[in-house]
C-alpha positions as CSV (number, residue, x, y, z in Angstrom):
1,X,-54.0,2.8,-4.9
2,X,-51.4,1.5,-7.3
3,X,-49.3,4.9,-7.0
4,X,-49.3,4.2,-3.1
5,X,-48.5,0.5,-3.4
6,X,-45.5,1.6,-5.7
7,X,-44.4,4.0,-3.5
8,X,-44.4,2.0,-0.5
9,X,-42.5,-1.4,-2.2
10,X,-40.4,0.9,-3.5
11,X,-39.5,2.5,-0.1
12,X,-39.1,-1.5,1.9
13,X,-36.7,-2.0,-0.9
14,X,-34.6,1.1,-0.6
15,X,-34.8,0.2,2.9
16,X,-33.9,-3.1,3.0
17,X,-30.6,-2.2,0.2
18,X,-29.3,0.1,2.7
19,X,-30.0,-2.0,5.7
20,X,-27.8,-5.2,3.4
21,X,-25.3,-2.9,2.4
22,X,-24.8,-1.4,6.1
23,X,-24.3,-4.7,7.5
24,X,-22.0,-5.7,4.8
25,X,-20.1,-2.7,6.0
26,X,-20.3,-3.3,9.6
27,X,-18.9,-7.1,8.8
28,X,-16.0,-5.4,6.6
29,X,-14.8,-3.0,9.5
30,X,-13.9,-6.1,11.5
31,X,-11.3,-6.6,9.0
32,X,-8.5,-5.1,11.2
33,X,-9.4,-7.0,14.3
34,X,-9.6,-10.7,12.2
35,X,-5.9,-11.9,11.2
36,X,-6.5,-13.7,7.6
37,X,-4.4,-16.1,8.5
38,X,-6.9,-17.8,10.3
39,X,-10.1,-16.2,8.5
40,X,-9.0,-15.7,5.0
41,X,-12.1,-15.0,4.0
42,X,-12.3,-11.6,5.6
43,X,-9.2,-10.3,3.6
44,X,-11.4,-9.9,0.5
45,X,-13.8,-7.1,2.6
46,X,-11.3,-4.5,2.5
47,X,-11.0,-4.0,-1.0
48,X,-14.8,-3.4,-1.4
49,X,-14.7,-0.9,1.8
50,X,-14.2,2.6,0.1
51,X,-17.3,1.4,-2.2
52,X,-19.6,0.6,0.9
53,X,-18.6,4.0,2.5
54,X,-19.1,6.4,-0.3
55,X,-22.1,4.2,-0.7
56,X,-23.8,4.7,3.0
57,X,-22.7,8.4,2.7
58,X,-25.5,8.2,-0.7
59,X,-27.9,6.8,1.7
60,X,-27.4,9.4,4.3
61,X,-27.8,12.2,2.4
62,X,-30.8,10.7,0.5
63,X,-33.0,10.1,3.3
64,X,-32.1,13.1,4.9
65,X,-33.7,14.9,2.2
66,X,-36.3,12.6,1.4
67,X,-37.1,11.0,4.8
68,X,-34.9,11.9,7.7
69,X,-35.6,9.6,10.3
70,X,-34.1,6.7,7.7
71,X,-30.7,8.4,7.9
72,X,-30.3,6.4,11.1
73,X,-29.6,3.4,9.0
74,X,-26.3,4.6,7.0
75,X,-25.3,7.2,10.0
76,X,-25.4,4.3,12.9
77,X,-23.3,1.7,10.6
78,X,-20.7,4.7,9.7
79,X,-20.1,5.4,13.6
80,X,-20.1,2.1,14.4
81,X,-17.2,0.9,11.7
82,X,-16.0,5.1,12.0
83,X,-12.2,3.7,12.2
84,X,-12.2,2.8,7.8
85,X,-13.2,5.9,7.0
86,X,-9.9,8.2,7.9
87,X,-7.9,5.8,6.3
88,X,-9.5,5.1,3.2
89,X,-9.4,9.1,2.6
90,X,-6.9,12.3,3.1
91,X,-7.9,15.3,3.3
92,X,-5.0,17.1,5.0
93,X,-2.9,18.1,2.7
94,X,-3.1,19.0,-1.5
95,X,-0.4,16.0,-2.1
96,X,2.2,17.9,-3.4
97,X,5.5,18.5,-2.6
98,X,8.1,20.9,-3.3
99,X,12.0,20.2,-4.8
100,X,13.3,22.3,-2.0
101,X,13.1,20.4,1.1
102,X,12.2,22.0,4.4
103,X,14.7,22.5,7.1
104,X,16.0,20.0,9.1
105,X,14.4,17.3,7.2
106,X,15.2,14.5,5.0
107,X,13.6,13.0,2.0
108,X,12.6,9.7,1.9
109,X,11.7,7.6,-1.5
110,X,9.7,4.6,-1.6
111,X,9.1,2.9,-4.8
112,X,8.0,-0.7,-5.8
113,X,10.0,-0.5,-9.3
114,X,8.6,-3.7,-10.8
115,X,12.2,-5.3,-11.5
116,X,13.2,-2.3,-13.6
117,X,10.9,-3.8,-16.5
118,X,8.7,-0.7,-17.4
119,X,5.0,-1.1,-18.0
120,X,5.8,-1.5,-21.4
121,X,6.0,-5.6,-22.8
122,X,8.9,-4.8,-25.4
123,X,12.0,-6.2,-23.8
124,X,14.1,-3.9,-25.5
125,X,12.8,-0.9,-23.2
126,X,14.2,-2.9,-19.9
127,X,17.5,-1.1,-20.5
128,X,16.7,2.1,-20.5
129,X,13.9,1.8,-18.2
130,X,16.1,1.2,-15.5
131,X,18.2,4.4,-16.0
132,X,14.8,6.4,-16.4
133,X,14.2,5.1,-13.1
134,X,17.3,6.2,-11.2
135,X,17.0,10.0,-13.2
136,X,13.4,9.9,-11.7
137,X,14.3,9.4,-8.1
138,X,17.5,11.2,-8.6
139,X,16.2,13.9,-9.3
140,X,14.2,14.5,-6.4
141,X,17.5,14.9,-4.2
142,X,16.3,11.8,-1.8
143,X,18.5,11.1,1.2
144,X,17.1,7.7,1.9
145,X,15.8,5.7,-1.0
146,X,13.6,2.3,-0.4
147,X,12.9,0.0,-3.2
148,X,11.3,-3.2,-3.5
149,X,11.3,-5.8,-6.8
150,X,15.0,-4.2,-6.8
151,X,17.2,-6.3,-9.1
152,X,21.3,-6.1,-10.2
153,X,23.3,-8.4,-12.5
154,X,27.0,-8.6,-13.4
155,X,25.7,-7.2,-16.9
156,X,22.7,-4.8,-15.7
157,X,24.5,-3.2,-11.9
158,X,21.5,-1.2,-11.0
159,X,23.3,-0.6,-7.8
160,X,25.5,1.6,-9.5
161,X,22.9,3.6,-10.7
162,X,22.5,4.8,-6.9
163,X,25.9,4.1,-5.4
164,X,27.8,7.8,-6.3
165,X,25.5,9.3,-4.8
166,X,24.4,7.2,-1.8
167,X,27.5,5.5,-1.3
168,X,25.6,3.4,1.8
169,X,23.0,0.7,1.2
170,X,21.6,-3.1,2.4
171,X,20.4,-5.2,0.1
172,X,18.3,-8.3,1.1
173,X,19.2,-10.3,-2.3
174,X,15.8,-12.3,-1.4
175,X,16.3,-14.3,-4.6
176,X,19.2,-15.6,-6.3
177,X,19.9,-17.6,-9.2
178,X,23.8,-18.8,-10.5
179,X,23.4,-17.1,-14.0
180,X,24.6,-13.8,-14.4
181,X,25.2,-13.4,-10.7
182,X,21.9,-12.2,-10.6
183,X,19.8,-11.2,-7.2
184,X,16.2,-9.3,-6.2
185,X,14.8,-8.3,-3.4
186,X,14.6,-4.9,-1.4
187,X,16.8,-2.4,-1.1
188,X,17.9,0.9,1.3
189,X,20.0,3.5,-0.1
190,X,21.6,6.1,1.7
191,X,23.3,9.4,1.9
192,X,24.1,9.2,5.4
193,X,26.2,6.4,6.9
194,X,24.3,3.2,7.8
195,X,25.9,1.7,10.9
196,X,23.7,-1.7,11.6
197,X,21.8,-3.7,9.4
198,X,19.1,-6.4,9.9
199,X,17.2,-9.0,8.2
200,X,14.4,-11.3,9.0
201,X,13.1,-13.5,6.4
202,X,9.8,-14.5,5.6
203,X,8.5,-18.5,5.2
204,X,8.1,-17.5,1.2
205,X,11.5,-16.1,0.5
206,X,10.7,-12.4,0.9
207,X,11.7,-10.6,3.9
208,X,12.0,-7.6,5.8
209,X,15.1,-5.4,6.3
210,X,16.2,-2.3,8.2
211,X,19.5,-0.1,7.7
212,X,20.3,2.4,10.9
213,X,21.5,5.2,9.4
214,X,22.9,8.2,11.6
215,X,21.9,11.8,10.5
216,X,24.1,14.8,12.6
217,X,24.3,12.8,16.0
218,X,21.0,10.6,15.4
219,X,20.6,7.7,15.0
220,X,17.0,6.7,13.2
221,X,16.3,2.9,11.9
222,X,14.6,2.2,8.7
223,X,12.6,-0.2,8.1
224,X,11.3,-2.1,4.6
225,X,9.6,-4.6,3.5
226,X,7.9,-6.1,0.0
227,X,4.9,-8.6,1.5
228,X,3.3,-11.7,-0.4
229,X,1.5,-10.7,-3.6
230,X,-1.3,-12.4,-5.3
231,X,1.2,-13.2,-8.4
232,X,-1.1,-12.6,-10.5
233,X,0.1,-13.4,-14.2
234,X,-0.7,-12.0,-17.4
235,X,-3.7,-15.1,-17.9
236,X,-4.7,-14.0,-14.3
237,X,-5.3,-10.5,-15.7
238,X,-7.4,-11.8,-18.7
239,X,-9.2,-14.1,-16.6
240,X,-10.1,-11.0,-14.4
241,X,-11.7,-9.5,-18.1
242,X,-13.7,-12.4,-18.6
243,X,-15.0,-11.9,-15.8
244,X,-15.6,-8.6,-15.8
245,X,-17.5,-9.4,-19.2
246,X,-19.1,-12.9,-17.5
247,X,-17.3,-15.0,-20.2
248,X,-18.5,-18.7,-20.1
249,X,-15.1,-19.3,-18.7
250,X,-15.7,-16.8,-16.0
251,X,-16.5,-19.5,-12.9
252,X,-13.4,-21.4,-13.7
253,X,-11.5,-18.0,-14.1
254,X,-13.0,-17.1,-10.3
255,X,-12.2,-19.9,-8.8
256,X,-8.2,-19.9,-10.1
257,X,-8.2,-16.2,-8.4
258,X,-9.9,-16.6,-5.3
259,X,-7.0,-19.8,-4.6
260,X,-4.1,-17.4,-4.7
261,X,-6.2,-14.7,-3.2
262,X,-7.2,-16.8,-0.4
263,X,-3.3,-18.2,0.0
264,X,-1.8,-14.8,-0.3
265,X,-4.4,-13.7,2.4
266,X,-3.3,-16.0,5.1
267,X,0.6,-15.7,4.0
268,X,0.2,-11.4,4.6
269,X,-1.4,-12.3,7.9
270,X,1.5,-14.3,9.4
271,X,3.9,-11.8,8.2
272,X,2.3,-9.0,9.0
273,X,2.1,-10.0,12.4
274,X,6.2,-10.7,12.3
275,X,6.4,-7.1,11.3
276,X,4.5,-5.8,13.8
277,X,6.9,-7.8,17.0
278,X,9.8,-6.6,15.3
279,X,8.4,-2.9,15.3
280,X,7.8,-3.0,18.6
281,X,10.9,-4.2,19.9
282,X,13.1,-0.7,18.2
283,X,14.1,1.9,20.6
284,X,15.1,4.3,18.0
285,X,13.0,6.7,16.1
286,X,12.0,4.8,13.1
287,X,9.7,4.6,10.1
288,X,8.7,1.4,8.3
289,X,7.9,1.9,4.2
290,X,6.8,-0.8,1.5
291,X,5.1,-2.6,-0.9
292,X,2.2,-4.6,2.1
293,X,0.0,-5.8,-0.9
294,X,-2.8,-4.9,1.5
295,X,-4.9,-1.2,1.6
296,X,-5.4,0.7,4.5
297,X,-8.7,-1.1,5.5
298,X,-6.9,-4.2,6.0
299,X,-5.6,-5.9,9.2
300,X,-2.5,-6.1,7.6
301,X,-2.3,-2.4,7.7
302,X,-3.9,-1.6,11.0
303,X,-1.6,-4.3,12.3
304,X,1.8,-2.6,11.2
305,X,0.8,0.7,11.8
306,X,-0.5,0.4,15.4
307,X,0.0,4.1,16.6
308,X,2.2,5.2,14.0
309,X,1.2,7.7,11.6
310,X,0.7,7.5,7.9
311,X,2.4,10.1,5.6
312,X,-0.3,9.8,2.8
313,X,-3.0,10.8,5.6
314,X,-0.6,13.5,7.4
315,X,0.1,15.6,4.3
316,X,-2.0,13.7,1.2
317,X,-5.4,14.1,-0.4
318,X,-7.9,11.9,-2.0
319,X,-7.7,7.8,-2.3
320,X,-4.2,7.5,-2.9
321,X,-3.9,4.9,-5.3
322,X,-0.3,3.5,-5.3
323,X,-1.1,0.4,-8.0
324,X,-2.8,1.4,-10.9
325,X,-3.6,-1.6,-12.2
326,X,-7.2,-3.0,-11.3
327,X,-8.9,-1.0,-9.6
328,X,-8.7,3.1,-8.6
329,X,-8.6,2.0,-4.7
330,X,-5.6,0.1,-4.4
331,X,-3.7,2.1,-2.1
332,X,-1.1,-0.8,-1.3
333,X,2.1,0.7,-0.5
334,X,2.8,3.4,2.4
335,X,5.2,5.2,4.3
336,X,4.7,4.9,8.3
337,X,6.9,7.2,10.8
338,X,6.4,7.0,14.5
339,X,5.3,9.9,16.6
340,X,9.3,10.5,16.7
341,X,9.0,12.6,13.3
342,X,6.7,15.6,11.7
343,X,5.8,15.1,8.4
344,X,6.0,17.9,6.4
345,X,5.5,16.9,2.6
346,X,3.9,14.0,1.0
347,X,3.6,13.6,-2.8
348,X,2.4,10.8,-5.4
349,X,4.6,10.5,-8.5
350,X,3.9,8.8,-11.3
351,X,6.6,8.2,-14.1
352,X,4.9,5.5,-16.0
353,X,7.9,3.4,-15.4
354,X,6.4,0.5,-12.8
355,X,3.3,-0.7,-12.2
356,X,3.8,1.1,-8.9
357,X,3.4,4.5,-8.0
358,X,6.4,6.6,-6.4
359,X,6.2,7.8,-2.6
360,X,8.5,10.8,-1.7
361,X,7.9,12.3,2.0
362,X,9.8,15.2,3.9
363,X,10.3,14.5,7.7
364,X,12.0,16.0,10.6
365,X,12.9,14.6,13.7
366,X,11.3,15.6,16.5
367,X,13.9,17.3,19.5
């Protein structure tokens, strides 16, 4: 009697955890469709997403081998909300790329390089952090190099670090201050001639730039773009530990996060839908790459993307990860070509030089 009580309270609960956890997911996949900006709630459900699938996928395959009309739980929610799943995952390619390009291609670089400050806190490694840098995209042979937290200074000209061999760039110089002639933003660098440039700015001093640049007799328009960050500061990230190890100052640590979570939310939803008009408006084959602050189950990212492919999906494998503080999810920055271009390599590199993760992709232009 007792063993049959057991087993049936323990079978409701099961239940009833995979029935709460389903929902939760079902709630999260209307992420893309609820702009931020107006719900900024929703734009924490997308960083828990990957969990909720892997974690349906556990319910699926336990009740199909314990009891397999119960599957319908975790299977009906993973149809339902079926749109996360592809993005959260690649399983196209291995993720690696050769030195040698492919024919008829060029190589793209997209890198978030954290102000050229290293992940180290000595000061004294800022200088030659900044030339490690350059050596690490240089020698990849890029043609088209996109960097965001890009910084130069009368005494530090990173833009000579790129300029011999990509004589062509556009520099958005998003912030400036009067000492040292000193200016940051995002950056396109080029080996082929840039003939137009562009810039729109966002309400928060960040923007979002585009360089055309003519390969052979084509012209193709890039686009990038660094969107609003939490900010988080060094006491954000120990406030995050104290929570982790529920500190008595964990509530008062929560609620200082979820305020610049919450306004970074709604600041990502208004620009990502200024991203997305401006995309829309470009007749020429075109590719928009960046730091969004936002992963893929986002409606910041569904929003930009819209029909354009993802090089990380095309040729990449596994999560992703682009930040790699925090968490093992946060796939926050991208590469996105229209259906003008074939990708043909994608790869991850890590330098341990930014808090960021390098992007390199191979792509050819469709005829």
């Amino acid at each position: 009697m007792a063993k049959h009580w057991l087993r049936r309270t323990s079978k409701t609960l099961i239940i009833s955890i995979n029935i709460f956890f389903g929902l939760i997911f079902l709630v999260a996949a209307c992420s893309p469709f609820i702009n931020p900006a107006s719900w900024w709630m929703h734009g924490f459900l997308p960083l828990i997403t990957p969990y909720l699938i892997a974690l349906l996928f556990f319910f699926l395959l336990f009740w199909l081998i314990s009891r397999p009309v119960w599957s319908i739980i975790s299977l009906s929610a993973l149809c339902i909300g079926y749109k996360q799943i592809p993005v959260a995952f690649a399983w196209s390619g291995d993720g690696t790329l050769t030195k040698i390009k492919p024919n008829n291609t060029f190589r793209l670089v997209d890198w978030n390089v954290q102000s050229f400050n290293g992940i180290s806190k000595n000061k004294k490694n800022i200088i030659p952090v900044r030339v490690e840098i350059a050596n690490s995209i240089l020698s990849y042979s890029p043609d088209i190099i996109c960097l965001q937290e890009f910084n130069t200074a009368a005494n530090e000209n990173n833009i000579a670090l790129f300029s011999k061999t990509h004589p062509y760039y556009y520099f958005s110089a998003d912030h400036n201050r009067n000492i040292n002639n000193y200016h940051s933003g995002s950056i396109i660098f080029s080996k082929y001639p840039i003939i137009a440039t562009g810039k729109t700015d966002f309400a928060n001093a960040e923007s979002i730039i585009f360089a055309d640049v003519l390969k052979g007799y084509d012209t193709i328009r890039i686009y990038t773009t660094h969107l609003q960050s939490f900010k988080f500061k060094k006491q954000d990230y120990r406030d995050i530990e104290r929570i982790k190890e529920q500190d008595e100052e964990s509530l008062s640590a929560s609620k200082g996060l979820i305020r610049k979570m919450k306004a970074a939310y709604q600041k990502r939803g208004v620009q990502a839908d200024l991203v997305r008009k401006l995309l829309d408006t470009c007749s020429y084959p075109h590719l928009i790459c960046g730091d969004f602050n936002d992963v893929p189950n986002s409606y910041t990212y569904f929003n930009i993307r819209g029909n354009r492919q993802d090089a990380f999906l095309e040729r990449g494998f596994g999560i992703g990860r682009t930040f790699i503080s925090l968490a093992p999810t946060l796939r926050i920055d991208y590469i996105l070509p229209d259906k003008n271009f074939d990708v043909k390599q994608f790869e991850l590199v890590d330098p341990f030089l930014s808090d960021h993760i390098m992007l390199l992709s191979d792509l050819r232009l469709k005829k």
